[in-house]
C-alpha positions as CSV (number, residue, x, y, z in Angstrom):
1,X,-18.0,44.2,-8.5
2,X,-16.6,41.9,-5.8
3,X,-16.8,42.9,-2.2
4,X,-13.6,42.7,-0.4
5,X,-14.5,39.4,1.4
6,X,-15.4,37.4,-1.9
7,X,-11.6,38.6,-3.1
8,X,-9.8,37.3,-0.3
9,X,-11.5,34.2,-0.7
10,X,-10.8,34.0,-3.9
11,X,-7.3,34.7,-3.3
12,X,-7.3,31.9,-0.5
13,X,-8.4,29.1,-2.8
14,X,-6.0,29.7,-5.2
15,X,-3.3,30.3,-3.1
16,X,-4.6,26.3,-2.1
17,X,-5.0,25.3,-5.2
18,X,-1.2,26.3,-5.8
19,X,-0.2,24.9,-2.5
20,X,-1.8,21.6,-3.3
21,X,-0.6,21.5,-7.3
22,X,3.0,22.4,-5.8
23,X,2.9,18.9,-2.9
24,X,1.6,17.1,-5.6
25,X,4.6,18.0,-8.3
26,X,7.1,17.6,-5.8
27,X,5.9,14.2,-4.4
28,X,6.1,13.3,-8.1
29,X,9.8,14.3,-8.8
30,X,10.6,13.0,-5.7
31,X,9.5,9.2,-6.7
32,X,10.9,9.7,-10.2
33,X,14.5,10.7,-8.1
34,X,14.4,7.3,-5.8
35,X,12.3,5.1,-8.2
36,X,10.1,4.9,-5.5
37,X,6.5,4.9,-7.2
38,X,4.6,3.8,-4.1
39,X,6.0,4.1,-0.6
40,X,3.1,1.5,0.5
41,X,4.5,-0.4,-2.2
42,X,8.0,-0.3,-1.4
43,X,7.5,-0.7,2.2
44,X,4.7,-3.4,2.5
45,X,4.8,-5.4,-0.5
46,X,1.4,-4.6,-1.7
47,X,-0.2,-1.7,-3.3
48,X,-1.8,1.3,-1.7
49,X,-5.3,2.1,-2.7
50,X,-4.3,4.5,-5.0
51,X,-1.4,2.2,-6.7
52,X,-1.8,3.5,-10.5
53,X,-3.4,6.8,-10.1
54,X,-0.8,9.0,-11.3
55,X,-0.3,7.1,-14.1
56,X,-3.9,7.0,-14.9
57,X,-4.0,10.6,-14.7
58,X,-1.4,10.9,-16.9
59,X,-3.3,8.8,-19.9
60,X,-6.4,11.0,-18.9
61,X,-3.9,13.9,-19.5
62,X,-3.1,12.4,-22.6
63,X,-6.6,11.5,-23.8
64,X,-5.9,8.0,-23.0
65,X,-9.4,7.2,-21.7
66,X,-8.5,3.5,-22.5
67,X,-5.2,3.1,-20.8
68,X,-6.7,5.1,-17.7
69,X,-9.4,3.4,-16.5
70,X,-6.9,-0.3,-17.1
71,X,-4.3,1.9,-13.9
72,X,-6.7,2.5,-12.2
73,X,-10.9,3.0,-12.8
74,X,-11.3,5.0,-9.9
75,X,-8.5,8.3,-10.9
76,X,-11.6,10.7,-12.5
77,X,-13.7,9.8,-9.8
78,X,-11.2,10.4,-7.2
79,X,-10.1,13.5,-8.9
80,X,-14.1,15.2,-8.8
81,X,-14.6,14.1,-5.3
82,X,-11.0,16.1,-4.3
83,X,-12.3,19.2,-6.2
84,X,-15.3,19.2,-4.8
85,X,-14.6,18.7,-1.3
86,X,-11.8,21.6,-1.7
87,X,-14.6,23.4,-3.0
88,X,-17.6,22.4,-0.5
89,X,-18.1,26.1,0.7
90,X,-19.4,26.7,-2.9
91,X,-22.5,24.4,-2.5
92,X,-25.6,25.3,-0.9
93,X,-26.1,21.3,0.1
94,X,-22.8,20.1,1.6
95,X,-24.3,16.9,3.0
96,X,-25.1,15.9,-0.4
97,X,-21.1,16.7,-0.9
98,X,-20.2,14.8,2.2
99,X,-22.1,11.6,0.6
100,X,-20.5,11.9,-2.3
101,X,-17.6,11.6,-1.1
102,X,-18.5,9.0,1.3
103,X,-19.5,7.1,-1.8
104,X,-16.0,7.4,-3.7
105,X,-14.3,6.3,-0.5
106,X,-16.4,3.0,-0.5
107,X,-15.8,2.4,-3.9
108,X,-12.3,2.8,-4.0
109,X,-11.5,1.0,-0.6
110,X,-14.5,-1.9,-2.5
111,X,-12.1,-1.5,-5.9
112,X,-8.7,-1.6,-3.9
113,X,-9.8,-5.0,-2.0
114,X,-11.2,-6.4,-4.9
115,X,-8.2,-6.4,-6.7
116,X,-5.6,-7.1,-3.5
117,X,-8.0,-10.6,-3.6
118,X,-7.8,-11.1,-6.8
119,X,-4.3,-11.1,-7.1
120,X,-3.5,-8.2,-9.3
121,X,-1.1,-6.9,-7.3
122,X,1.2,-5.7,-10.6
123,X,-0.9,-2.2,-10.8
């Protein structure tokens, strides 16, 4: 049986995990109202680091393995380094959390200005 701690806990991460889901939906309905899919985009000219990853996760969603990693490569990694730093109270070694997602931010930021210098700016 759970104690009463380990159910407000519970209770707190998935009130979070609704919170989160809910920011996310909206932020997508409100670029499919303006048309707006990157306010980086829109406003600077050139895409955001994460230019692609909703329509990446959307072929993921779609078992599009294929057509997800060609929006963006770095979506599933992105997407396990969120979960598990929401989750880092879980794991007994959260430095070896921390790096991981040090890692994924140094890839990403290396993937993002790779492809800003090579000129693909049509993600």
């Amino acid at each position: 049986m759970w104690k009463l701690s380990e159910k407000k806990y519970i209770i707190k991460l998935l009130l979070k995990h609704l919170l989160y889901g809910s920011i996310i939906l909206a932020v997508i309905l409100l670029y499919q109202v303006t048309g707006i899919h990157c306010p980086i985009k829109y406003l600077l000219g050139i895409p955001c680091p994460a230019c692609g990853m909703t329509r990446s996760l959307f072929s993921l969603l779609r078992l599009d393995i294929r057509g997800s990693f060609s929006y963006n490569p770095m979506t599933s990694l992105v997407i396990i380094a969120v979960l598990l730093g929401m989750h880092k109270k879980l794991f007994a070694h959260k430095k070896i959390i921390d790096g991981i997602l040090i890692i994924v931010a140094v890839l990403t930021l290396t993937l993002y200005i790779y492809r800003v210098i090579s000129l693909n700016l049509d993600v």
